[in-house]
C-alpha positions, 0 to 999 in steps of 0.5 A: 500500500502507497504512503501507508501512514499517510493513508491511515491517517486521512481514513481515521479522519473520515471515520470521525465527524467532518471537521476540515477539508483534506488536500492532497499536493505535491509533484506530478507522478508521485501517486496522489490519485492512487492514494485517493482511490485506495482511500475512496475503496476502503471508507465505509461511505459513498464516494464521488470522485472527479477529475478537472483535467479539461480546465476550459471546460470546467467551471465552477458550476461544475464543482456546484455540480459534483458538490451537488452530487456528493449531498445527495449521497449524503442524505441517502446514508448520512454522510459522504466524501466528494474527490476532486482532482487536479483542483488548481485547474479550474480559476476561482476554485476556492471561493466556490469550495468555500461557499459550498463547505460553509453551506453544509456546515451550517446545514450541519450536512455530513459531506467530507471532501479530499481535494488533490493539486500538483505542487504547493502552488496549490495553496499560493491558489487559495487555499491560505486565502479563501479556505483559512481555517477550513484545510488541513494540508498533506504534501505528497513527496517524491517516494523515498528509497525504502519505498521504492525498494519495498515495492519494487525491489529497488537496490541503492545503486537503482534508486540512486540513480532511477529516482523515486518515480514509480510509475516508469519502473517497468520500462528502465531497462529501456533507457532511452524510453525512460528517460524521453519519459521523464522529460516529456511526461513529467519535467516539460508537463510540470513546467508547462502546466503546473508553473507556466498556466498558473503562475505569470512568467515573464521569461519561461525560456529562463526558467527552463534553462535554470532548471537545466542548470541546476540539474547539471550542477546539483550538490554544488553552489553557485553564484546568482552572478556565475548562474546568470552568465551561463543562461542565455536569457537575460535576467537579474538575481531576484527573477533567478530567486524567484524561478527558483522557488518556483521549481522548488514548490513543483518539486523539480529543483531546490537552492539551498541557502547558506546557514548563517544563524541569521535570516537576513544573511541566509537569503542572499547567499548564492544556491546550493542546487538539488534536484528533488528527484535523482531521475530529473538528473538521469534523464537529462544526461547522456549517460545510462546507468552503467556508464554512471557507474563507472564514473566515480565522479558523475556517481558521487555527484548523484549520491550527493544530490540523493541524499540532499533529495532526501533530506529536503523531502522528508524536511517539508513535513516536519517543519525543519530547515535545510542549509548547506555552510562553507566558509574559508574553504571549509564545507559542511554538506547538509545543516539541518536546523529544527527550532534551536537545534542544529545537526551537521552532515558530512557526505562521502560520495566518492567526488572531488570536492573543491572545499575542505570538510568544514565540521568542525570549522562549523561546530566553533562558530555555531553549538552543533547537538549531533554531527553526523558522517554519511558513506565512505567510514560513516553510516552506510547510504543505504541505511541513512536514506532508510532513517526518518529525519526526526530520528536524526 
C-alpha cells in the first residue's frame, strides 16, 4: 500500500465527524490519485470522485455540480466524501469550495471532501486565502528509497540513480524510453502546466534553462552572478530567486541557502542546487546507468544530490530547515536546523570536492547537538536514506 501512514491517517479522519477539508499536493507522478482511490475503496461511505483535467471546460458550476452530487449521497446514508482532482485547474476554485463547505456546515450536512493539486502552488491558489481555517494540508513527496525498494525491489545503486518515480519502473531497462519519459511526461508537463498556466512568467525560456542548470550542477553552489552568465536569457538575481522557488514548490529543483544563524544573511547567499528527484538528473544526461557507474565522479555527484533529495523531502513535513555552510574553504554538506537545534552532515560520495570538510570549522562558530558522517567510514547510504529525519 502507497504512503501507508499517510493513508491511515486521512481514513481515521473520515471515520470521525467532518471537521476540515483534506488536500492532497505535491509533484506530478508521485501517486496522489492512487492514494485517493485506495482511500475512496476502503471508507465505509459513498464516494464521488472527479477529475478537472479539461480546465476550459470546467467551471465552477461544475464543482456546484459534483458538490451537488456528493449531498445527495449524503442524505441517502448520512454522510459522504466528494474527490476532486487536479483542483488548481479550474480559476476561482476556492471561493466556490468555500461557499459550498460553509453551506453544509451550517446545514450541519455530513459531506467530507479530499481535494488533490500538483505542487504547493496549490495553496499560493487559495487555499491560505479563501479556505483559512477550513484545510488541513498533506504534501505528497517524491517516494523515498525504502519505498521504492519495498515495492519494487529497488537496490541503492537503482534508486540512486532511477529516482523515486514509480510509475516508469517497468520500462528502465529501456533507457532511452525512460528517460524521453521523464522529460516529456513529467519535467516539460510540470513546467508547462503546473508553473507556466498558473503562475505569470515573464521569461519561461529562463526558467527552463535554470532548471537545466541546476540539474547539471546539483550538490554544488553557485553564484546568482556565475548562474546568470551561463543562461542565455537575460535576467537579474531576484527573477533567478524567484524561478527558483518556483521549481522548488513543483518539486523539480531546490537552492539551498547558506546557514548563517541569521535570516537576513541566509537569503542572499548564492544556491546550493538539488534536484528533488535523482531521475530529473538521469534523464537529462547522456549517460545510462552503467556508464554512471563507472564514473566515480558523475556517481558521487548523484549520491550527493540523493541524499540532499532526501533530506529536503522528508524536511517539508516536519517543519525543519535545510542549509548547506562553507566558509574559508571549509564545507559542511547538509545543516539541518529544527527550532534551536542544529545537526551537521558530512557526505562521502566518492567526488572531488573543491572545499575542505568544514565540521568542525562549523561546530566553533555555531553549538552543533549531533554531527553526523554519511558513506565512505560513516553510516552506510543505504541505511541513512532508510532513517526518518526526526530520528536524526
Amino acid at each position: 500500500m502507497y504512503k501507508r501512514e499517510i493513508f491511515y491517517e486521512i481514513v481515521k479522519r473520515f471515520k470521525g465527524p467532518r471537521h476540515f477539508i483534506q488536500v492532497l499536493y505535491g509533484p506530478r507522478q508521485v501517486g496522489k490519485t492512487t492514494l485517493a482511490l485506495q482511500i475512496k475503496d476502503s471508507i465505509k461511505m459513498p464516494c464521488h470522485y472527479v477529475v478537472a483535467d479539461e480546465p476550459d471546460l470546467k467551471t465552477n458550476s461544475w464543482i456546484e455540480q459534483q458538490w451537488e452530487f456528493a449531498r445527495l449521497l449524503s442524505k441517502k446514508s448520512g454522510k459522504s466524501l466528494l474527490i476532486i482532482d487536479e483542483i488548481q485547474k479550474i480559476h476561482g476554485w476556492s471561493e466556490t469550495v468555500k461557499k459550498l463547505w460553509d453551506e453544509d456546515t451550517a446545514n450541519k450536512q455530513s459531506v467530507f471532501v479530499l481535494l488533490l493539486g500538483s505542487s504547493q502552488l496549490i495553496l499560493s491558489k487559495g487555499l491560505g486565502e479563501s479556505l483559512a481555517g477550513r484545510y488541513e494540508a498533506i504534501n505528497i513527496t517524491h517516494w523515498f528509497f525504502k519505498e521504492m525498494e519495498d515495492a519494487f525491489g529497488f537496490t541503492i545503486d537503482k534508486y540512486i540513480y532511477f529516482g523515486g518515480y514509480p510509475g516508469c519502473v517497468n520500462i528502465i531497462n529501456d533507457w532511452k524510453r525512460w528517460s524521453s519519459y521523464i522529460i516529456n511526461s513529467l519535467i516539460e508537463t510540470t513546467i508547462s502546466k503546473d508553473i507556466l498556466q498558473m503562475t505569470r512568467i515573464d521569461k519561461p525560456a529562463l526558467l527552463k534553462q535554470l532548471f537545466y542548470l541546476g540539474c547539471l550542477y546539483s550538490g554544488q553552489v553557485l553564484s546568482y552572478q556565475k548562474i546568470l552568465g551561463q543562461l542565455q536569457d537575460a535576467g537579474n538575481t531576484t527573477t533567478l530567486a524567484h524561478y527558483l522557488d518556483l521549481l522548488n514548490n513543483a518539486g523539480l529543483l531546490c537552492g539551498l541557502q547558506k546557514y548563517a544563524g541569521q535570516k537576513i544573511r541566509q537569503r542572499g547567499s548564492s544556491p546550493k542546487f538539488i534536484a528533488l528527484n535523482t531521475a530529473l538528473i538521469s534523464a537529462q544526461s547522456s549517460l545510462d546507468f552503467s556508464s554512471v557507474k563507472k564514473d566515480s565522479e558523475y556517481w558521487g555527484r548523484l549520491v550527493e544530490s540523493a541524499i540532499g533529495a532526501y533530506l529536503i523531502n522528508s524536511a517539508k513535513a516536519g517543519k525543519i530547515e535545510i542549509f548547506y555552510w562553507n566558509s574559508l574553504n571549509r564545507e559542511v554538506d547538509f545543516v539541518l536546523k529544527k527550532g534551536e537545534r542544529i545537526i551537521a552532515i558530512e557526505v562521502k560520495s566518492g567526488r572531488r570536492k573543491q572545499n575542505l570538510p568544514g565540521i568542525e570549522a562549523f561546530s566553533k562558530e555555531f553549538k552543533v547537538q549531533k554531527k553526523y558522517l554519511v558513506g565512505t567510514g560513516g553510516i552506510p547510504i543505504k541505511e541513512f536514506l532508510k532513517i526518518k529525519i526526526e530520528e536524526l
